[in-house]
C-alpha positions as CSV (number, residue, x, y, z in Angstrom):
1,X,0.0,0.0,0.0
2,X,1.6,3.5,-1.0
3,X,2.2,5.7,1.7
4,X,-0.3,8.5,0.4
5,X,-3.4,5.6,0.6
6,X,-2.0,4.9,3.7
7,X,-2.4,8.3,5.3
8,X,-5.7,8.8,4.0
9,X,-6.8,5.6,5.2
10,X,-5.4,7.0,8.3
11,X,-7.2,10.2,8.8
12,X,-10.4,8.7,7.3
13,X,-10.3,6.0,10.4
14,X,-9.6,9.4,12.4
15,X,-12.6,10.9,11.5
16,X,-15.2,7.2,11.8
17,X,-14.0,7.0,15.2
18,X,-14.6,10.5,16.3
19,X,-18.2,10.5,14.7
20,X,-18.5,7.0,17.0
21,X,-17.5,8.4,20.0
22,X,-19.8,11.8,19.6
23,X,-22.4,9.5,18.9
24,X,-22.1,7.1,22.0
25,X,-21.9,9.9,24.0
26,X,-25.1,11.8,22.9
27,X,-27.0,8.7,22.7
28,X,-26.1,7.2,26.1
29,X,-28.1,7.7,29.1
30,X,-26.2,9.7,31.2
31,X,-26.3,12.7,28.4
32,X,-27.8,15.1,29.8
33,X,-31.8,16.0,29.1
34,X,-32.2,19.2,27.2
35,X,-34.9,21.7,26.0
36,X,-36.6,24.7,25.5
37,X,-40.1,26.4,27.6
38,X,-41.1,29.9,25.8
39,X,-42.6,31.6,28.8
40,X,-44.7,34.7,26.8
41,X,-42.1,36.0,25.7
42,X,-39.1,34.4,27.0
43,X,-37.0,31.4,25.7
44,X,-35.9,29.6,28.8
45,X,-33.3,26.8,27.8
46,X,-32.5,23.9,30.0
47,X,-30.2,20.9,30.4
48,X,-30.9,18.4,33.6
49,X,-27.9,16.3,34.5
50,X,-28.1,12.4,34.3
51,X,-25.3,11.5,36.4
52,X,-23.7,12.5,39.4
53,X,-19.9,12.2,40.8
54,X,-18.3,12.1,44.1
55,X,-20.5,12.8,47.4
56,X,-22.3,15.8,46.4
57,X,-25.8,16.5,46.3
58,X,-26.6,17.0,42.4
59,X,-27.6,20.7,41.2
60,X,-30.8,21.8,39.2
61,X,-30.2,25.1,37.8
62,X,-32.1,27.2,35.2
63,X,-31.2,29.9,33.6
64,X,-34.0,32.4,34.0
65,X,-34.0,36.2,33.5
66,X,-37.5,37.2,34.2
67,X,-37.6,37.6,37.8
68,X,-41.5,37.3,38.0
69,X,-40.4,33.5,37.6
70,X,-40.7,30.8,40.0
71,X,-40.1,27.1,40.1
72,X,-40.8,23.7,42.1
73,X,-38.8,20.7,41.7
74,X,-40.2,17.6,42.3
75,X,-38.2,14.7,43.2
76,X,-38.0,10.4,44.8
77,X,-35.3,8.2,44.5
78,X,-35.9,5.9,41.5
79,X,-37.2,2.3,42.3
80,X,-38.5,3.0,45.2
81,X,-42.1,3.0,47.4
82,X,-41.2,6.8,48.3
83,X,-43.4,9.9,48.2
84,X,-42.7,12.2,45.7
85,X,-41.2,15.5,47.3
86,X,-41.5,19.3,45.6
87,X,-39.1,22.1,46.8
88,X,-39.4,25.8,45.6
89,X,-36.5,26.8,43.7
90,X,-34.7,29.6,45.0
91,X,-33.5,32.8,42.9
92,X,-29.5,33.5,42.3
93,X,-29.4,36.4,40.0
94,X,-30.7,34.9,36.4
95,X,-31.1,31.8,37.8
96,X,-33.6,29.2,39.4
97,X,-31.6,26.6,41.3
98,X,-32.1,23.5,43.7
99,X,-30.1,20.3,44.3
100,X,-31.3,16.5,44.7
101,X,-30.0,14.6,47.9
102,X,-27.2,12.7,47.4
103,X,-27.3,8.8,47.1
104,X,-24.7,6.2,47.2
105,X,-23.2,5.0,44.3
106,X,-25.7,3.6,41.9
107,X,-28.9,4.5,43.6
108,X,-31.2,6.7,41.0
109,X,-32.7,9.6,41.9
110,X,-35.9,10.5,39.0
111,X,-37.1,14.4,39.2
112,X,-39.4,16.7,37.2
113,X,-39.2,20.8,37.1
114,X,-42.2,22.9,36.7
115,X,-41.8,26.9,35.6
116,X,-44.6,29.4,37.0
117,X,-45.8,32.8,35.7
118,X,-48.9,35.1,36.2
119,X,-50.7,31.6,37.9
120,X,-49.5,29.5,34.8
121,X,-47.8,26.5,35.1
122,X,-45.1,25.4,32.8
123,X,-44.0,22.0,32.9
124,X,-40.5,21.7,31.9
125,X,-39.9,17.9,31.4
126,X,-43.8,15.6,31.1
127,X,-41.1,12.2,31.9
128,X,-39.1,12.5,35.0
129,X,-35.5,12.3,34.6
130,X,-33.2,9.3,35.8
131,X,-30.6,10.8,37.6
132,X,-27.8,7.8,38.8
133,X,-24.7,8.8,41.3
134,X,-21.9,7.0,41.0
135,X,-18.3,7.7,42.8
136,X,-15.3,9.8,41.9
137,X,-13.0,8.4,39.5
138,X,-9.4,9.7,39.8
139,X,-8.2,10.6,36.7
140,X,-5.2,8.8,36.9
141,X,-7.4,5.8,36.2
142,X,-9.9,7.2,34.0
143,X,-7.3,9.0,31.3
144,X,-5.5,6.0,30.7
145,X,-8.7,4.0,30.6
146,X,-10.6,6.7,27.8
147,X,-7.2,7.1,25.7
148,X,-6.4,3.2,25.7
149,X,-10.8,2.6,24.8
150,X,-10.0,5.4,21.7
151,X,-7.1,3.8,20.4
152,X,-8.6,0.9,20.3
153,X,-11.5,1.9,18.8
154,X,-9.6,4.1,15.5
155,X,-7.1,0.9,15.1
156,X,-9.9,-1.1,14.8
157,X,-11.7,1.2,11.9
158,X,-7.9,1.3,10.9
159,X,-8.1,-2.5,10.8
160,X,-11.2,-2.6,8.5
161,X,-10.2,0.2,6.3
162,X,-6.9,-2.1,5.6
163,X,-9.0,-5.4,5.1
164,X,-11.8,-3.5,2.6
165,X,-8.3,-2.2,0.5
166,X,-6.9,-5.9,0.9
167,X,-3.9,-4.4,2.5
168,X,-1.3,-6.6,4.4
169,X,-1.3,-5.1,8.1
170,X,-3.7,-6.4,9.5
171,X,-1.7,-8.8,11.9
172,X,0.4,-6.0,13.3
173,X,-3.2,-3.8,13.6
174,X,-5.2,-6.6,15.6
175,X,-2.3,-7.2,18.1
176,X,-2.4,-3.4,18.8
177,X,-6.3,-3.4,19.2
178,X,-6.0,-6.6,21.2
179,X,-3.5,-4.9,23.4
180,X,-5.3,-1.7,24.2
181,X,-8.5,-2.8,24.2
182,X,-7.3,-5.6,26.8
183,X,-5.8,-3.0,28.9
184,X,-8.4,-0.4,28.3
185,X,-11.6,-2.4,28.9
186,X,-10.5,-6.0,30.9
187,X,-8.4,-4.2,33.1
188,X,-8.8,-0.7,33.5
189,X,-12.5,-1.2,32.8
190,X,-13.3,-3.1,36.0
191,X,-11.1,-0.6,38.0
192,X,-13.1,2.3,36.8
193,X,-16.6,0.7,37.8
194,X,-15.3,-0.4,40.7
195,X,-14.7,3.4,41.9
196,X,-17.7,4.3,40.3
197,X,-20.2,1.5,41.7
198,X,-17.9,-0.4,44.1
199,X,-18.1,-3.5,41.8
200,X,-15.5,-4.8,39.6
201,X,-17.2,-6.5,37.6
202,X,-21.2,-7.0,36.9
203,X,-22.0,-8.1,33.4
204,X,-21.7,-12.1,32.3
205,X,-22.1,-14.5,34.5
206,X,-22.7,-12.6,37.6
207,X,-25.0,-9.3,35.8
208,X,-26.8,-7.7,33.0
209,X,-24.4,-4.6,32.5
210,X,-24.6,-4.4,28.6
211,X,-21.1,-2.2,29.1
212,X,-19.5,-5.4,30.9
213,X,-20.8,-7.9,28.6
214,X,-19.9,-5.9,25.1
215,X,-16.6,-5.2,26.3
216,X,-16.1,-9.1,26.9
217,X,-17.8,-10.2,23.3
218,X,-15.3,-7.7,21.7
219,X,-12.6,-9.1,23.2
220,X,-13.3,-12.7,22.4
221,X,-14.1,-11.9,18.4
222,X,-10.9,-10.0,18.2
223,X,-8.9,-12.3,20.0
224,X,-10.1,-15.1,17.7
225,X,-9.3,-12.7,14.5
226,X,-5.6,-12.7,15.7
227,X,-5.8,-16.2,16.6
228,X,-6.7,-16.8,12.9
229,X,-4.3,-14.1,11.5
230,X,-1.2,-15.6,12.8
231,X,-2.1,-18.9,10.9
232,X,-3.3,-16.7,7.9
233,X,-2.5,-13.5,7.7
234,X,-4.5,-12.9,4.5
235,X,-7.6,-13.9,5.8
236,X,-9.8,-11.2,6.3
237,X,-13.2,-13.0,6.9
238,X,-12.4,-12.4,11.3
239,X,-11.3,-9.0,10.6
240,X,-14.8,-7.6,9.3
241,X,-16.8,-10.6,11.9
242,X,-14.9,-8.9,15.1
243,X,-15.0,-4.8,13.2
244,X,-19.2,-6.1,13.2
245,X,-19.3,-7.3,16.3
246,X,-17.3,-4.3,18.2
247,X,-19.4,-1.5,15.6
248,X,-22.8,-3.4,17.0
249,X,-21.4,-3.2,20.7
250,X,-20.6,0.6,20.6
251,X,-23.9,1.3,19.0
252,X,-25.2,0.3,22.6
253,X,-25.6,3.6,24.7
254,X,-23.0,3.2,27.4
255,X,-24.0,2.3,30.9
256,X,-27.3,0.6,29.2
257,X,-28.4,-1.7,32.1
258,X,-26.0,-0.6,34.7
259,X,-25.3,-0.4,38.1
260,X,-28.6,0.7,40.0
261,X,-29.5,0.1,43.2
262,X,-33.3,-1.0,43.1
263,X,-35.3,0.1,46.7
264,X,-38.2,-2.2,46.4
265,X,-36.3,-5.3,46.9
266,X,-34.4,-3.5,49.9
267,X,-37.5,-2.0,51.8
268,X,-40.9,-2.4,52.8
269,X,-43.8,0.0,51.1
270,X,-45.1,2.6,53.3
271,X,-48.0,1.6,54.5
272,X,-50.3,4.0,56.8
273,X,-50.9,3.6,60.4
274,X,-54.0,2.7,61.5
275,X,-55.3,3.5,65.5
276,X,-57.8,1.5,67.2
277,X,-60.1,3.3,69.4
């Protein structure tokens, strides 16, 4: 393959895995919910969070000029035989704000805002939102764990760029995805959700975390493509299976099926007391 074709092929795979990444990250559920009210005259424009780090309760804010504005947020933990709970929001200059308590690591929190003016009521979001906590990564675990998941990710459209051009790299390029995708998802991976959820693991056998169990199929379908390349390295039939395989994995949102902590099986239903006389 000429060097030009080669750097082209290059910055194409550049560009695929950028698009993939943008896409998994706008399509996954811990994106946050945005929108737009019009209030007479006024656009108010709003983005609700998703997810929450570290041990802090999460913030609701709005960004609302017209000070003749007010606002309730109505909030229970998701999962869960609670009451649901509404708190006014309080004014900060241009802006409505209130917080939901803070949970442990993987309990949900669902809320819903609603906007008021002249005695009419605005409701911001009609399906509560699914707010999950999770602990605080340090980022000496979750750069290495992002940059090795990206470079395994443009190697691999790399990869299938070089097998749709009948190139002759693709050994050398399915060791490299092997390599950082092992490191990146198998061990990394676990260490991340273990700060995040306390678990280490909790797809296949032992869960149904879609992010656990795609991460393991990839693995498997790439590790069989090298398996086969080393005996054949012109075969190119396990290069487009384990590309399939890992495209159809990523399409998943990220966190699908996840960590959650579900109340119902942990409590009793509130139930009201009853006096004799």
């Amino acid at each position: 393959m000429s060097k030009k074709k080669n750097v082209i092929l290059w910055i194409v795979a550049i560009v695929l895995t950028l698009s993939l990444v943008v896409y998994q990250r706008a399509t996954g559920p811990t994106y946050p919910v945005s929108g737009d009210k019009v209030i007479e005259n006024e656009t108010i424009h709003f983005k609700f969070l998703r997810t929450q780090g570290g041990t802090v309760d999460a913030p609701v804010e709005i960004e609302v000029e017209d000070q003749s504005i007010t606002g309730q947020l109505t909030f229970k933990r998701y999962k869960s035989f609670d009451e649901w709970t509404t708190v006014d929001m309080l004014r900060k200059g241009d802006k409505l704000v209130s917080s939901l308590p803070n949970l442990p690591a993987a309990g949900k929190m669902e809320y819903t805002v609603v906007l008021f003016k002249n005695g009419k009521e605005y409701q911001l979001n009609v399906e509560p939102v699914v707010l999950r906590y999770k602990g605080e990564v340090p980022l000496p675990i979750l750069v290495p764990h992002i940059f090795f998941m990206f470079i395994a990710m443009l190697f691999a459209w790399r990869a299938f760029l070089e097998a749709l051009f009948k190139g002759s790299d693709n050994p050398y390029l399915t060791r490299i995805i092997l390599i950082t995708f092992g490191i990146g998802g198998l061990i990394l991976g676990p260490i991340v959700q273990k700060y995040a959820f306390d678990a280490y693991w909790t797809g296949w056998p032992f869960g149904t975390d879609l992010t656990d169990n795609k991460t393991l199929a990839t693995f498997i379908f790439w590790a069989i493509a090298w398996f086969v390349l080393r005996k054949k390295p012109t075969n190119r039939t396990w290069v487009f299976v384990a590309f399939a395989v890992m495209i159809a994995t990523y399409i998943i949102p990220h966190s699908t099926l996840g960590s959650e902590i579900d109340y119902t099986k942990l409590e009793k239903p509130q139930t009201e007391e009853t006096s004799t006389e």
